[in-house]
N, C-alpha and C positions, 0 to 999 in steps of 0.2 A: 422447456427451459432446462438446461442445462449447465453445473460450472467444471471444467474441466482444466486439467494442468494442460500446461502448450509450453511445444516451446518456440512457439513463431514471436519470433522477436520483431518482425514486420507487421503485425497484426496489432503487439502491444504499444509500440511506438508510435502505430497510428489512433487508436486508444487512448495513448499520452495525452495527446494534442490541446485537447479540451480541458483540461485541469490542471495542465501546463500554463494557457493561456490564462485561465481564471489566478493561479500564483505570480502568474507577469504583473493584469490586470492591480492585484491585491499589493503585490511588493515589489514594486520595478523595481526599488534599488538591489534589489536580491536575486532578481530571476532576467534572463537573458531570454530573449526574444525564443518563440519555438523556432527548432530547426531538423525539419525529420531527418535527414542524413545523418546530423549528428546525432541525433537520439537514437536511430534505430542501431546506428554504429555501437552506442553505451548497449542499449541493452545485448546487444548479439554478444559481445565479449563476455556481460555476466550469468546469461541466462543459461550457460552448460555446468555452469558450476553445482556441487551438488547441495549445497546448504543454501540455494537460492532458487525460488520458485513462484513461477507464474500461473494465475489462474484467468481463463476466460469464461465468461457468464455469456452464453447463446441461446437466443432466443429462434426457434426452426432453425437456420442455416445462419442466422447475422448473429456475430461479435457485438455484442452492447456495453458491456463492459469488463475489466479486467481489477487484477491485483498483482501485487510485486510484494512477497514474505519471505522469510529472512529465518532460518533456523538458525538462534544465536545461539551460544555455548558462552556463560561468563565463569571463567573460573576464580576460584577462593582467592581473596588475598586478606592481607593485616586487617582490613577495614573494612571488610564484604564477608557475605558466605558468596558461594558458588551457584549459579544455577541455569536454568537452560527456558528458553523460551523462543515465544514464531513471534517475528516481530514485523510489525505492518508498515513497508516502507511506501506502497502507495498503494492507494482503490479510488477507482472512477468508473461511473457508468453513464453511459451519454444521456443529455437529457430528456427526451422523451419516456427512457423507463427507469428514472429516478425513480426511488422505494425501494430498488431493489440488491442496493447496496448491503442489505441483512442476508440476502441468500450468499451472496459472495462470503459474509462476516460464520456462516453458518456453516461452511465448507473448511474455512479455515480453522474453526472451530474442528471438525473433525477430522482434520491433517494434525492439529496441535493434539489432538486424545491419542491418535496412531504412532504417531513418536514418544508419547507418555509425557509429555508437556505440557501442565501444568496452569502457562501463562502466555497471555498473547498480550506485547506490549504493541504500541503506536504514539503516535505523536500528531498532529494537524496543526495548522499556521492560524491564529487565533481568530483572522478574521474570517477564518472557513466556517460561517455557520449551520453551512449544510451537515460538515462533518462532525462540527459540534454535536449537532441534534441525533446524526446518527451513531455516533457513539457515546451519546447518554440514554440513547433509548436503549442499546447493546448492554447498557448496566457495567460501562468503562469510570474508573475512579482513577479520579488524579494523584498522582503521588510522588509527582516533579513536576515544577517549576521551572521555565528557560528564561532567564529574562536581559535585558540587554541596554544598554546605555550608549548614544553616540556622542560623541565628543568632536 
């Protein structure tokens, strides 16, 4: 087992699939049907970027799961300090080797010491209780609040 950066954007897009469907599933009014064309189209434009990075978790030769993280840079303003974090825009690993979304969290762990960063933020859709679990067992603390009103 192995987690490695890639930059096959055909690989992750097909990775997508599954936790795309699960946020259709959870929030249709928010999330739009998958569509590997357009998805693999999104990732390929951002995945050469250099503050943007994909990890794949391989188990022998098969892709089980991946990650999409984010080297932010916020700089100082009137109401902030400044600071710099890897921020977790997506993790999914297909279901039969669920649990091992902590080796994925464990790599990115050690991308964020190598750039001397500090912090790794993220976010998840409330009703994700898988990821819930897994980033309270990760020893992730809350420290915002998204909340929303429809009218």
């Amino acid at each position: 087992m192995e987690v490695m950066i890639t930059r096959d954007y055909e690989q992750i897009a097909i990775l997508n699939k599954s936790v795309h469907e699960l946020h259709v599933q959870l929030y249709p009014d928010h999330f739009k049907e998958y569509d590997y064309h357009k998805v693999r189209s999104f990732f390929e434009g951002i995945i050469q970027k250099d503050n943007q990075l994909f990890l794949l978790l391989k188990i022998e030769d098969e892709a089980v799961g991946y990650a999409w993280i984010e080297i932010k840079e916020y700089p100082e303003n009137v109401f902030k300090k400044g600071y710099r974090s890897v921020y977790v825009h997506q993790l999914n690993v297909l279901k039969p080797n669920r649990g091992l979304g902590s080796v994925i969290m464990d790599k990115i762990y050690d991308i964020a010491r190598d750039h001397k960063i500090e912090l790794v933020e993220l976010d998840y859709w409330a009703s994700n209780l898988a990821a819930e679990k897994l980033y309270q067992k990760q020893g992730f603390t809350k420290y915002r609040e998204f909340l929303y009103k429809r009218l």
